[in-house]
C-alpha positions in Angstrom: -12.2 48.3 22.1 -11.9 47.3 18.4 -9.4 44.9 17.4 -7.0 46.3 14.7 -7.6 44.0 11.8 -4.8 43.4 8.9 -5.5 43.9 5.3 -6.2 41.7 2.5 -2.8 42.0 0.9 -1.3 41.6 4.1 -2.9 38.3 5.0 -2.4 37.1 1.2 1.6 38.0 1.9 1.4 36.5 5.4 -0.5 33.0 4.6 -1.0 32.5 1.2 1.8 33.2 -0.8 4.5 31.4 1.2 2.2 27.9 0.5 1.5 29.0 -3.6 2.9 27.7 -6.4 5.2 28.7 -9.2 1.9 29.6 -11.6 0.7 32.2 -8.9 3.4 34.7 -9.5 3.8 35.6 -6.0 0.0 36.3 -5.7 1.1 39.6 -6.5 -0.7 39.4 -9.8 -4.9 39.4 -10.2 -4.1 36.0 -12.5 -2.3 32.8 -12.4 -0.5 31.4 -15.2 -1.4 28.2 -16.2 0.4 26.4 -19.6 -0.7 22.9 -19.9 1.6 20.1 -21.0 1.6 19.6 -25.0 -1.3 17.4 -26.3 -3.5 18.0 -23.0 -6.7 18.7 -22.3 -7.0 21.0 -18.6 -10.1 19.2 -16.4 -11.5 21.7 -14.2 -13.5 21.2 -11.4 -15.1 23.2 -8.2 -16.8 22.4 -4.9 -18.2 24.9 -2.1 -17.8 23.8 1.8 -20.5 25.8 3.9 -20.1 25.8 8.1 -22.7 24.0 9.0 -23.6 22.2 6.0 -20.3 20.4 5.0 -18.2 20.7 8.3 -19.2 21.9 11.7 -18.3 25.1 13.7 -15.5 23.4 15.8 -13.6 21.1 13.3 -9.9 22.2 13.4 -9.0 24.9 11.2 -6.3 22.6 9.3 -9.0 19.8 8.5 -11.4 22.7 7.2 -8.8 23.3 4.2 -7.7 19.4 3.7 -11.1 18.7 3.4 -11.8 21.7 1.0 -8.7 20.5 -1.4 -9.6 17.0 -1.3 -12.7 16.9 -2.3 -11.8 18.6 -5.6 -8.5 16.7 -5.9 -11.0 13.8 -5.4 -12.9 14.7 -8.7 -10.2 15.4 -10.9 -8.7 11.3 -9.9 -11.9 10.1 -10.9 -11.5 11.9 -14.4 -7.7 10.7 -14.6 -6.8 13.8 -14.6 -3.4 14.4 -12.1 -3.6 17.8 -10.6 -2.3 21.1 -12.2 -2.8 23.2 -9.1 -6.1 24.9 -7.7 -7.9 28.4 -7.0 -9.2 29.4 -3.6 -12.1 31.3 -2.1 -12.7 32.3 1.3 -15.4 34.2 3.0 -13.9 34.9 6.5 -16.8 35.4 9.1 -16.8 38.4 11.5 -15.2 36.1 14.6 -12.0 35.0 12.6 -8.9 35.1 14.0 -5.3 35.5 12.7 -4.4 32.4 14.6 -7.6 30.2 13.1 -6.1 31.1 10.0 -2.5 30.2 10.3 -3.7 27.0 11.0 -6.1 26.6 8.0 -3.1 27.9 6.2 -0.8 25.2 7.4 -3.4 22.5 6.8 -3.7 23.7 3.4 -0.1 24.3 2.5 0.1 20.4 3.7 -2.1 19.2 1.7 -1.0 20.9 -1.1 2.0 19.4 -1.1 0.5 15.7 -0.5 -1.5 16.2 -3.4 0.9 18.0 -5.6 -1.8 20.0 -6.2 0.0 23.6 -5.8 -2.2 27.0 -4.9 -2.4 29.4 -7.5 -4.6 32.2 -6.5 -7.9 33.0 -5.3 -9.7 35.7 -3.4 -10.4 36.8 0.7 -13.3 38.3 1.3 -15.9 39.2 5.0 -18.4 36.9 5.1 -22.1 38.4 6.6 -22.5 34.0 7.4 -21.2 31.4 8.3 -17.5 30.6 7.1 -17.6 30.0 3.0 -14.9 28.5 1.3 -14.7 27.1 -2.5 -12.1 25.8 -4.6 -11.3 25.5 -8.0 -9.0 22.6 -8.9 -7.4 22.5 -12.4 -5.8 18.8 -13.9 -4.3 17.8 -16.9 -5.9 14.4 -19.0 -4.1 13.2 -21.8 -6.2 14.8 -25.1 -9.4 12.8 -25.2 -9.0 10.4 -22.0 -10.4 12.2 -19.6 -12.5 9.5 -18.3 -16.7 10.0 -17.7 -19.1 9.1 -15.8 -21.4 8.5 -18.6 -19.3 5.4 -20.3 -20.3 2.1 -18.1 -21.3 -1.0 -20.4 -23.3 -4.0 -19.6 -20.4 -6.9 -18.6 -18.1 -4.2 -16.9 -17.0 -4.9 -13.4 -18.3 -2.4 -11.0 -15.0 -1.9 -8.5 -14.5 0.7 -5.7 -11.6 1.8 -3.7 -10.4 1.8 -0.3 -13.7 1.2 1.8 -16.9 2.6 2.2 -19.2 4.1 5.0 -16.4 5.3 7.5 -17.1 8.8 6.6 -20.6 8.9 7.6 -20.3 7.0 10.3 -17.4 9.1 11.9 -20.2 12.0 11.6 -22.8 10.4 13.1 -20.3 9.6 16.4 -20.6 13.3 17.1 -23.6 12.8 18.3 -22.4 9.9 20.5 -24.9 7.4 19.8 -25.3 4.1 21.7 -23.4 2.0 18.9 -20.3 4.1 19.8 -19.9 1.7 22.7 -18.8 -1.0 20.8 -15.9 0.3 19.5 -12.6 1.3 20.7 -10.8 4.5 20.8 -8.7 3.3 17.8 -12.0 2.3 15.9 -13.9 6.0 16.6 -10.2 7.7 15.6 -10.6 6.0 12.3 -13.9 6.9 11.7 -13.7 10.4 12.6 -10.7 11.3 11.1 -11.8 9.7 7.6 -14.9 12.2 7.7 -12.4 14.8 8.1 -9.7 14.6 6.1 -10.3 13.0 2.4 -7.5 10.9 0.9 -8.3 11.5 -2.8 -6.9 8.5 -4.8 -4.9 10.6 -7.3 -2.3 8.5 -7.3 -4.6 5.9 -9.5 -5.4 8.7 -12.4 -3.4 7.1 -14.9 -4.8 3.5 -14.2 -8.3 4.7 -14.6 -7.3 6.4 -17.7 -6.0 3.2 -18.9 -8.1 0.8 -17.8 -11.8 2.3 -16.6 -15.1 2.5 -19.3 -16.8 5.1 -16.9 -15.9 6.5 -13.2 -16.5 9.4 -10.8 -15.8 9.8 -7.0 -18.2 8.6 -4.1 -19.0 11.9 -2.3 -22.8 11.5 -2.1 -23.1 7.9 -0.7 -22.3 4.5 -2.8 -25.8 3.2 -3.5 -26.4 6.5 -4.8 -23.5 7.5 -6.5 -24.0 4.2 -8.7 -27.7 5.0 -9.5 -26.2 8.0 -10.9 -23.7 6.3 -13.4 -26.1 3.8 -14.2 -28.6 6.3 -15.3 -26.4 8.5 -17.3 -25.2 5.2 -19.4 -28.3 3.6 -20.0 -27.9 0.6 -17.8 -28.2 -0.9 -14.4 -26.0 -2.5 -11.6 -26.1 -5.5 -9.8 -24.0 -5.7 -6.7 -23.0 -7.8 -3.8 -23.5 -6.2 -0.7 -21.1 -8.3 0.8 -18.3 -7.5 -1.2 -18.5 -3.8 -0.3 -15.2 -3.0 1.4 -15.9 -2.2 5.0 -13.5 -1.0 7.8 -13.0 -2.8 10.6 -14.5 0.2 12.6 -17.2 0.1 10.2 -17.8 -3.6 10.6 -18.2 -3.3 14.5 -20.3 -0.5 13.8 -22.7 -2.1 12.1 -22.5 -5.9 13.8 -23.5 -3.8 16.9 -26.3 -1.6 14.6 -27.1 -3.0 11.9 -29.5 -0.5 10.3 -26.1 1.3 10.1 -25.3 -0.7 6.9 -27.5 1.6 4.7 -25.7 4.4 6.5 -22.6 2.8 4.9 -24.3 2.8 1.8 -25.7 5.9 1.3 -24.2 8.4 3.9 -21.6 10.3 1.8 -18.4 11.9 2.9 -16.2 8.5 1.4 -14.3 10.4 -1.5 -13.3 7.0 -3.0 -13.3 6.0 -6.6 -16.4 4.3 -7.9 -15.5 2.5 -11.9 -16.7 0.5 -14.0 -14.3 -1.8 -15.5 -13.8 -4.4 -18.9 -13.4 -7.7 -17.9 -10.6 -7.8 -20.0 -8.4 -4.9 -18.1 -9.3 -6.4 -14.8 -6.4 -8.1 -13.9 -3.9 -5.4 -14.9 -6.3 -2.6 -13.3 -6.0 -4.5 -9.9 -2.2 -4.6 -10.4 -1.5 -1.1 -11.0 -4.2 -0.3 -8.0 -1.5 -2.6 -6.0 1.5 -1.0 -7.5 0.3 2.3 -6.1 -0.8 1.4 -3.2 -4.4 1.8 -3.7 -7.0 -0.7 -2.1 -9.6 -1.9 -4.7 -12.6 -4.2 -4.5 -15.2 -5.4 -7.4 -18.7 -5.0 -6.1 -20.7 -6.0 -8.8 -21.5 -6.2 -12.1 -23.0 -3.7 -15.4 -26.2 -5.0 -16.5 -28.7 -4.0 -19.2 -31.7 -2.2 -17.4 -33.1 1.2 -16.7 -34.1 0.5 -13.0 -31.9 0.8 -9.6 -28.9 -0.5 -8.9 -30.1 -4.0 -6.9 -27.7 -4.5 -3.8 -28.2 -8.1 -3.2 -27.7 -9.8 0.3 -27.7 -13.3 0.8 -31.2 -14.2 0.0 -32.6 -10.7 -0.3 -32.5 -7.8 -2.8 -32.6 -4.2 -1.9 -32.6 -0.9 -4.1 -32.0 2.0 -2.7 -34.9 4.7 -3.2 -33.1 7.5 -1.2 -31.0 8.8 -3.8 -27.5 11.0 -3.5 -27.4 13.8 -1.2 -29.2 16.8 -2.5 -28.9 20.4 -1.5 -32.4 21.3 -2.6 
């Protein structure tokens, strides 16, 4: 016995357009109005989340969508830009049901709101695959500060946010490994939840805007992230391991493994803010970090160079060889 599906305008009505923002006209038009604040420049920015590939077959529903948003909203803080509101596309697979999408619903409508990063339209569509999803975040920079990747200079302070590593370490505990015994339920709560649900730092756009030569958003893993900025400036990095921000999950992690470190370093999934600095807006950078409620830690230093980033521990200096993630 087939079951009786709904329509695409009825699940737009029934999910979507109660969570949608003013621009979205309902979602009862097949555009969204957009009008950008006088003497602003719109950022625009878009990421694809494949089953499978960027979250697994039984993550909850809610985190799928959180995790769709904040990736994006992610980008746009690392540009300064604060978000304008954001386009969504979803390839449902044949097994979907109305219930599984309430929840990704809800999730997103949350998240949403957290962000202030309203939804303004999109498309629903039958996936022949796996469960497809991408999203289209628009933001709005002050005209001409939008803040690049491609801007570091030799003296700036290399700084990062919050902490790194718990991301790809809360993945690998799917797998429950041995190391996972060392930890406590607390610790593997962290660590899991910070590989599922993203906390973008938007709320530090402007201070980046004000204060950063160069910045972009850790998605890919730290140690490769920072080979990328590096490269597209012309320069090189030298940085302290020790002075990477690690959880205290993290920290047992890797005190009971420590080949987990380069995990930390390279693993992806942190969605912090990696910037490079003047020595001269330090101080006041830090403050407004503080003001917001933003963790932030210098790492290192911009130096002249065209080779790898060099992570230097204690006596030892390492670069990292294995890149970003790449899909190809």
């Amino acid at each position: 016995m087939s079951v009786q599906r709904p329509t695409e305008d009825s699940l737009i009505a029934r999910f979507f357009a109660p969570i949608a923002g003013e621009g979205a006209l309902g979602l009862m038009d097949d555009a969204a109005r957009l009008t950008p604040k006088p003497g602003h420049d719109l950022v625009l920015t878009v990421d694809a989340l494949v089953e499978g590939v960027h979250f697994l077959p039984d993550d909850a529903p809610g985190s799928i969508a959180r995790k769709a948003l904040g990736v994006n909203v992610s980008d746009l803080a690392a540009k300064g830009a604060d978000p304008s509101g954001f386009l969504l596309s979803l390839a449902l697979p044949a097994h979907w049901t109305e219930s599984w999408l309430a929840d990704f619903a809800a999730g997103l409508g949350e998240a949403s709101r957290e962000f202030a990063c309203p939804l303004l339209g999109g498309d629903t569509v039958k996936a022949r695959g796996a469960l497809t999803l991408s999203v289209t975040a628009v933001g709005e920079v002050p005209s001409g500060l939008m803040v690049r990747r491609t801007t570091a200079r030799v003296g700036d302070a290399i700084c990062v946010t919050g902490t790194i590593g718990d991301g790809a370490l809360g993945l690998k505990l799917r797998s429950a490994p041995d190391w996972a015994e060392a930890l406590s339920h607390d610790d593997k709560a962290h660590l899991a939840d910070r590989y599922l649900h993203p906390q973008p730092r938007h709320r530090l756009a402007g201070a980046l805007r004000d204060h950063a030569s160069a910045a972009m958003d850790v998605s890919d893993g730290l140690a490769g992230d920072l080979a990328k900025m590096m490269r597209s400036g012309g320069v090189s990095a030298l940085v302290e391991a020790g002075w990477v921000p690690l959880s205290p999950a993290a920290r047992k992690a890797v005190q009971a493994s420590p080949p987990l470190l380069d995990v930390a370093f390279t693993g992806g999934d942190d969605y912090e803010i990696l910037c490079t600095v003047p020595e001269k807006n330090l101080d006041s950078f830090r403050k407004e970090a503080d003001r917001v409620g933003v963790a932030l830690s210098v790492i290192g230093r911009v130096v002249a160079g065209d080779g790898l980033p060099v992570f230097r521990m204690k006596d030892l200096e390492r670069r990292y060889d294995v890149g970003s993630y790449q899909h190809f």
